[in-house]
N, C-alpha and C positions, 0 to 999 in steps of 0.2 A: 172568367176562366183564362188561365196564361196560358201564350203562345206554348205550343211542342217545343223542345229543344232535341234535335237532330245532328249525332255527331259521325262524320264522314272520313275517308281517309282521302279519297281526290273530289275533287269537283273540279269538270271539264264545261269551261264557258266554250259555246259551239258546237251547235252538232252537224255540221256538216260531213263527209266522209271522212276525213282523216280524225276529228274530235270523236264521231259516235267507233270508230271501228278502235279507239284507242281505250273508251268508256267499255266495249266488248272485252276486251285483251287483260285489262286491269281487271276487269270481274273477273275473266277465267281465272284471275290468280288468287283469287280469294278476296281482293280490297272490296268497301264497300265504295262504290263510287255512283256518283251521280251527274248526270250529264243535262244542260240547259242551253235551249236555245231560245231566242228572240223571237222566231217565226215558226207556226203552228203547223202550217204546211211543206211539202218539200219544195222547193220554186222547179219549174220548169225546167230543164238545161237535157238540151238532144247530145250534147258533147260525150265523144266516147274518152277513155283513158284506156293507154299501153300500158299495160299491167306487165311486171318482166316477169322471169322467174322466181325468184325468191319472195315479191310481192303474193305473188299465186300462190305461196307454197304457206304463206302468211296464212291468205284469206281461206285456204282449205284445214289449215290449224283450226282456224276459229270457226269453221262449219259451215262459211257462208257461201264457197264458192260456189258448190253442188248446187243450189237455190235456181242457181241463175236460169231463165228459161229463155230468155237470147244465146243460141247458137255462140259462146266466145270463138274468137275467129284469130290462131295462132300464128306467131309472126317465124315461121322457121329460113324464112332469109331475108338482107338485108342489104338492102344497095344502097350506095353513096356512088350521087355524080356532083360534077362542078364546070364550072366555064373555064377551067386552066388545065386539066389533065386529062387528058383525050380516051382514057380508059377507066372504068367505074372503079368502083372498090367492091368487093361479093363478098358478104359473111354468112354463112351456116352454120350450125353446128348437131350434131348426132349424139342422137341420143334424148333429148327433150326441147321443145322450142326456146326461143331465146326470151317469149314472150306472148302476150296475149292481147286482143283488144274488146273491149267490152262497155258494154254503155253506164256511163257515172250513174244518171238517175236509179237506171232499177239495182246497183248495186246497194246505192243508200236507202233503198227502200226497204231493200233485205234485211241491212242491219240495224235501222230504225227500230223496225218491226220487233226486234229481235230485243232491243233495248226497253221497248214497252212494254212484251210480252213478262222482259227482269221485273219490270217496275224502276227503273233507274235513267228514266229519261223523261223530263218536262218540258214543255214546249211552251210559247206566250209569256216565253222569263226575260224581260229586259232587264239589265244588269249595269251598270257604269263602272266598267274593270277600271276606272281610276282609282275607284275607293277600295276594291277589295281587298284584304288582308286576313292571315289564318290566325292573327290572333282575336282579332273581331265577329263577333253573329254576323251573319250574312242573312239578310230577312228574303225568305225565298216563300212565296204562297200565303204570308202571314206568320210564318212562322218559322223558328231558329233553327241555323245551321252553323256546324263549324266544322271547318276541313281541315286537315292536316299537310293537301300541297294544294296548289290552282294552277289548274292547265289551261293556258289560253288556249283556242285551234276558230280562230273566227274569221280566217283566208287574210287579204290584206285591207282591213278596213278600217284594221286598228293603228295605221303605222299614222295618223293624223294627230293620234294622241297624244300628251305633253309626255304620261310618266313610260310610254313604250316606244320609246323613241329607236327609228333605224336608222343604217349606213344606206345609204341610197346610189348605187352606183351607175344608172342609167336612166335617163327620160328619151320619150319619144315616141317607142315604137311603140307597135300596136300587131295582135295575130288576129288574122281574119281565120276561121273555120268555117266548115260547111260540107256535103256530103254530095254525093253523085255516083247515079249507076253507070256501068258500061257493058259492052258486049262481050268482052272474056273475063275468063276466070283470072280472078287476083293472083291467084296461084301462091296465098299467102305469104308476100311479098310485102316488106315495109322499104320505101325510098325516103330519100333526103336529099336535095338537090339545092347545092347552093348557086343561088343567082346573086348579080350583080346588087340589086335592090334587097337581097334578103333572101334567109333558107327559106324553102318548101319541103315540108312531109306529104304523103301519100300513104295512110295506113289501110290495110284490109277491115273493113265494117261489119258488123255481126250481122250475118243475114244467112239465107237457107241454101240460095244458088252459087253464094261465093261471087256475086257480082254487081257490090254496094262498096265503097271505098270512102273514105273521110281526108280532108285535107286538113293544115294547117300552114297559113302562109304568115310571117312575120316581117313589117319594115317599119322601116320608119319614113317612108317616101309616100307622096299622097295617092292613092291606085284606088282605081272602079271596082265592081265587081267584073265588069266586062273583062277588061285588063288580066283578072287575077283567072277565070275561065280560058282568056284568048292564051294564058301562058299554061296552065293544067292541057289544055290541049297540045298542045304543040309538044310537050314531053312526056305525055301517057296515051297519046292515039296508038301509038305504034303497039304498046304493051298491054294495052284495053280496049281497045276496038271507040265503038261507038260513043262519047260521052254523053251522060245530059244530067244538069244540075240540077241540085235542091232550088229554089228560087232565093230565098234565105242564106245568107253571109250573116253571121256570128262577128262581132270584133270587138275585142279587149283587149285592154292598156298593158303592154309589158313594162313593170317596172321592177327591175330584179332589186334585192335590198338583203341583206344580212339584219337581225333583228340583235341591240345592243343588250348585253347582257344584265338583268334585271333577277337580282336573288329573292326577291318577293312568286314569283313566276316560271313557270315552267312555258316554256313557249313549243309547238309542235306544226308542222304543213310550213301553210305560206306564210302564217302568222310570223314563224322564227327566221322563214328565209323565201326568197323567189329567184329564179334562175331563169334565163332566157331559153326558151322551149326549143331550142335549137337541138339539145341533148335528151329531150324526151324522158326526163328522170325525174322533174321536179314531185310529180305526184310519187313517186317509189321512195323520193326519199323522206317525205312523209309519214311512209309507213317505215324506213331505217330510224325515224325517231320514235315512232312505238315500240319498233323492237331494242331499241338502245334502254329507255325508260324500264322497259320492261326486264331487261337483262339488269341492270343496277337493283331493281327492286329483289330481286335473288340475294343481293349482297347487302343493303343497307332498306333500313323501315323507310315507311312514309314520315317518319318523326323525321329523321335522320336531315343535321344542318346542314349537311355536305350532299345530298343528294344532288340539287338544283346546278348547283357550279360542278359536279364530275359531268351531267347529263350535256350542260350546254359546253365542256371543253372536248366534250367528245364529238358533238355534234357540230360543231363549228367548224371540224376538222373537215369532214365530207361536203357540208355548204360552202366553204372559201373552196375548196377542188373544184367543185363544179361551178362554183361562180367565177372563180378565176380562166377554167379552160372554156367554158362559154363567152364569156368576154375575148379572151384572147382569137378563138374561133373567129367570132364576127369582126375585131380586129383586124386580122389579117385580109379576110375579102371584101370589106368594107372600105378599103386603104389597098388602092390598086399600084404599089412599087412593085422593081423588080425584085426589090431583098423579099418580100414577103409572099409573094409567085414563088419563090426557089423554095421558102420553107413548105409552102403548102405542096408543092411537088416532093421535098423529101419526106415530110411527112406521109403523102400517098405511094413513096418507095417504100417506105419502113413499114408499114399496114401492109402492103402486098410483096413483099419479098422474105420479110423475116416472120419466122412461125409465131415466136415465142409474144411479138408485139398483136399477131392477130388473136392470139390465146388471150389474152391482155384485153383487147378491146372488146371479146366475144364474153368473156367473164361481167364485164363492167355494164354490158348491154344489157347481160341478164340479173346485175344487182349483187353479185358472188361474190364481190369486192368487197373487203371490209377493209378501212384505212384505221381501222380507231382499235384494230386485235379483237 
């Protein structure tokens, strides 16, 4: 008996969040698509993600956000301090939050679920994205497949590869995460606080009493956990009361990268690009490369040779912005002169005196920004 012969319009290698939620979004639109992972189960990971606004506004497009049965826990203000300007920087904004925080795991769980319930989701498919190609059978289960694009979305584990080769623009650092209760209320409050050794975030945690918080610390300098507690305290007793930590410190390799452009390939998440978590948007714009894909597929088929190259020149446009002003960020505080003290003070002039520059960064916080029209 000959294999089935199965013909597709995407197949997304990876189902992690940004592949399965991209495999959702392309079905709502009619394509037939099919999503493949490597690993059968979801892995573990307590990590929550700052979902801004427009991601939110995504994830209730596509049905899923309702699901959620963790309390999401909304970020309607947002402090910046640092060790050079004696006064914070305050953003709000009215009228809907700028943003939400929610736990990664049970979102993907939601939309997994959602993907098997299609039938368009396989799991236990090891694949060698070296060889694939949409003019070739793709042997998936014993049997044939041909697709019309291939969406990598497999985070960063592909950039070791020969034929997906990146720009790699940093080695070293590393972000510790990890969670902790205190005694007052968050008061749905996201910080950023840049130290000498590296930024710290401070985001509100989804919980019932409103008094569980998540960190993220990033250096590239060698630090304890004690260290990275003895400094969480010393700039959140005042605004939290009581601290006490999770026992558990989380740490992964930051290595921000712009992914080189490959017309065989549709690239999506971290696969295409990484950004230093300093700016808190890497996962949002994740989901700007769904909706960018998604918006192209309005105007040109899955056949279509020009799809791959309009997708990645539009998307490249938002990855070098934030990969350039994150760089430049750490930059600046990283490299203690007096020239780059005066920018970073006028920089927190311009943020706190001119309206139109705080409209600017309260826009961009919640994803509202589109650079590419």
């Amino acid at each position: 008996m000959k294999n089935k012969i199965f013909k597709y319009d995407f197949l997304i290698v990876g189902g992690g969040l940004i592949g399965a939620l991209a495999g959702l979004a392309l079905h709502k639109k009619n394509f037939k698509v099919l999503v493949i992972d490597k690993k059968k189960d979801i892995p573990l990971d307590q990590r929550t993600l700052a979902v801004n606004a427009n991601s939110r506004q995504f994830l209730e497009q596509l049905g899923v956000w309702d699901n959620l049965k963790s309390q999401p826990q909304s970020i309607n203000k947002i402090i910046i301090k640092d060790y050079i300007n004696s006064l914070p920087l305050i953003f709000s904004n009215q009228g809907e939050p700028m943003g939400n925080v929610i736990f990664n795991t049970e979102m993907l769980k939601i939309v997994r679920k959602r993907l098997k319930n299609l039938n368009i989701l396989k799991t236990s498919v090891n694949i060698n994205t070296e060889h694939l190609c949409t003019d070739n059978a793709i042997q998936i289960d014993k049997n044939s497949y041909y697709f019309k694009k291939i969406i990598i979305s497999v985070g960063k584990d592909i950039n070791a590869n020969s034929r997906h080769k990146s720009i790699v623009f940093d080695k070293g650092y590393f972000s510790y995460v990890g969670f902790f209760t205190h005694n007052f209320d968050h008061e749905n409050t996201a910080y950023e606080m840049f130290n000498k050794e590296g930024p710290l975030a401070v985001l509100p945690c989804p919980s019932i009493n409103k008094t569980k918080s998540t960190f993220i610390y990033s250096t590239n300098k060698k630090i304890t956990n004690q260290q990275i507690f003895t400094l969480i305290n010393k700039h959140f007793y005042n605004s939290h009361g009581k601290i006490v930590f999770d026992k558990t410190i989380h740490k992964f390799p930051v290595t921000p990268h712009l992914k080189k452009y490959n017309k065989s390939y549709i690239y999506i998440g971290d696969t295409l690009k990484s950004i230093h978590p300093v700016a808190g948007q890497g996962w949002n714009l994740g989901v700007k490369d769904i909706q960018t894909l998604c918006n192209l597929t309005e105007q040109y088929s899955a056949n279509s040779k020009i799809l791959n190259s309009l997708y990645y020149s539009r998307r490249i446009i938002d990855s070098s912005v934030y990969m350039g002003f994150t760089s430049f960020i750490n930059f600046l505080y990283e490299n203690q002169s007096p020239i780059n003290k005066k920018i970073i003070k006028l920089g927190y002039e311009g943020l706190r005196n001119f309206k139109a520059a705080r409209s600017l960064f309260i826009k961009q916080a919640m994803g509202r920004i589109n650079l590419t029209g």
